[in-house]
Steps between C-alpha positions, in 0.01 A plus 500: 500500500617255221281564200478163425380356861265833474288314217570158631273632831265667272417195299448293804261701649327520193508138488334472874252797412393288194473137690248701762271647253501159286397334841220835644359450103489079556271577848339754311264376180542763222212649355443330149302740228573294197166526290309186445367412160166646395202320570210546274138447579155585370139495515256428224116583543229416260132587547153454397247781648143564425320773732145639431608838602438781227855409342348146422848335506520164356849414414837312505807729619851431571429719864849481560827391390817580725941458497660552768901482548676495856786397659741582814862606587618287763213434790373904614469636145185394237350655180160463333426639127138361372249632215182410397299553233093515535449784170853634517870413633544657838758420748353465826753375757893634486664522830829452680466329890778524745425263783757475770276373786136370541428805712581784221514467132507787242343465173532782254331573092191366403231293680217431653325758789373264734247605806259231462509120533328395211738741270789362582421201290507414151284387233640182526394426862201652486187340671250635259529634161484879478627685882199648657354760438625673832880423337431591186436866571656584791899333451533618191400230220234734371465748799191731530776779458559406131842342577575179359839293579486197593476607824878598428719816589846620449708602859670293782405305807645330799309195643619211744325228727598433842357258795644163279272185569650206377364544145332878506570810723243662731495865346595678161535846348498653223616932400529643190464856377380522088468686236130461498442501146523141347680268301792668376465872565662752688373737722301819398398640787644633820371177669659190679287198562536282814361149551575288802341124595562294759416167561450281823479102501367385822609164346640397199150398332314897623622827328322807633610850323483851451609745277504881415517736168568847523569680129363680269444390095573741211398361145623679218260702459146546756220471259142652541369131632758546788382834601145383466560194758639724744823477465744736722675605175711772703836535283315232288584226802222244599509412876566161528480325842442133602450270818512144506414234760447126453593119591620225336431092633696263272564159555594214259073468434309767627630888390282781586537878487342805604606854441336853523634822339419837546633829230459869495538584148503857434115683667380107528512188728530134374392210699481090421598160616488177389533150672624171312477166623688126299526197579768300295382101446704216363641516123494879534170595495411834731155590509423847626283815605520869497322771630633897445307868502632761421347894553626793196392800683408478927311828447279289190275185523512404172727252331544302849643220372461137598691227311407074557795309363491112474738302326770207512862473441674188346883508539600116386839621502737760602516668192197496391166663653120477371230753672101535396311794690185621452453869689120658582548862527184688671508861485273642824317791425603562132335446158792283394395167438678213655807394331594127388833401462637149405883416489700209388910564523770263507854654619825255390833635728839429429 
């Protein structure tokens, strides 16, 4: 065969190979990854407390100050990096989210644990001031273990919703296995951690949930008060275990939520709930209620705790949030006095 008509052929096929794939990649949208610019956003929160309790606080802080940088490449890839500083610079959030589908998403680095309703929020939506007391010691904010992180934790997860509804989907999930030891840290024991949630919405205004913990906690080093407690403090590991079950009603006005939690933490068993009630009124103004217990030890009596909340929120704008509480706290069958606590915060986002 002539050379010549030899390459003539070639480059016409070539030619027709290229005119198909220019017309398959025309049907066929490419994927697009090109990074957007960063966005940056922030929280500032500034506090007066006073509470009667035997630290007789009576103060102005800056409780929190936060910067947080994200962005995305193309639509089924995000990132997150935020600190915050209460006493000290910490980072807090820094994690990489693949999201192909609604059904399954993969998110990966560092982040919050979340097997309870009320935790997956932040300070910034918040109904009342501090979490209750139920939160506070048994997601990890200042857990009865001795870990304290935000209620953060370094691993991966995979989590999708399914069942769309024009604006909300029926059911949701959430899987993640941890390190179990905080903010930051990696893992120094022979211990995985595993929390799931789910969530069902009957209709878009009801949430109902539950969620499971199953890990173990290792601080740096188990001190003499840990032992003391109870703590299983085999290969210096504290059993850490957690149920959750609650509801959520939230409409434009009226949001209410109730949640109750259950832990094993090392030889003991935790127990508390809590229920919150709002009502939001014109110009901003939300006036609400709160009720929570919460029970150290099931095998003890004492230090039963019972916390009245009563407050009111003021949000006049977007940005910008006012809250006043005052909390009763009743210890049943204890020598501890009640406790009085007073809060005034405003929160500015941006």
């Amino acid at each position: 065969m002539n050379v010549k008509k030899l390459l003539t052929s070639l480059s016409t096929v070539a030619l027709l190979a290229s005119e198909v794939a220019n017309a398959q990649n025309e049907t066929k949208p490419k994927k697009d990854y090109t990074p957007s610019t960063p966005k940056v956003s922030g929280l500032i929160n500034a506090r007066y407390a006073y509470n009667s309790d035997a630290a007789k606080v009576n103060s102005f802080d800056l409780r929190r100050v936060r910067l947080a940088v994200g962005g995305n490449f193309g639509k089924t890839i995000d990132y997150k990096l935020q600190a915050e500083y209460e006493t000290s610079v910490k980072i807090i959030d820094v994690f990489v989210r693949f999201k192909p589908v609604e059904a399954f998403n993969v998110q990966v680095g560092e982040f919050k644990v979340e097997y309870s309703q009320e935790s997956q929020d932040g300070p910034a939506t918040w109904i009342t001031i501090e979490n209750p007391a139920v939160i506070n010691k048994l997601t990890g904010y200042n857990d009865v273990s001795g870990l304290s992180s935000n209620s953060r934790d370094v691993g991966i997860r995979i989590y999708g919703n399914v069942g769309k509804r024009e604006d909300y989907h029926v059911f949701g999930y959430k899987l993640g296995v941890y390190n179990g030891n905080g903010i930051n840290l990696k893992d120094n024991d022979e211990y995985k951690n595993v929390a799931g949630f789910i969530t069902l919405n009957p209709s878009k205004r009801l949430t109902l949930s539950a969620g499971e913990y199953i890990g173990h906690y290792t601080p740096e080093a188990v001190n003499a008060d840990s032992i003391k407690a109870g703590w299983d403090v085999n290969d210096n590991a504290i059993k850490r275990n957690r149920t959750s079950a609650g509801l959520t009603y939230k409409s434009d006005k009226l949001f209410i939520r109730s949640e109750y939690l259950y832990g094993q933490t090392g030889k003991t068993e935790q127990q508390g709930a809590f229920a919150t009630a709002a009502y939001t009124f014109a110009h901003g103004i939300q006036p609400l209620l709160s009720y929570g217990f919460y029970q150290k030890d099931l095998s003890a009596k004492a230090d039963y705790q019972n916390d009245f909340t009563i407050g009111v929120n003021w949000q006049p704008i977007k940005y910008l949030r006012g809250q006043l509480n005052y909390t009763l706290t009743k210890y049943a069958k204890s020598s501890k006095p009640n406790g009085n606590l007073l809060e005034a915060q405003l929160i500015a986002t941006f």
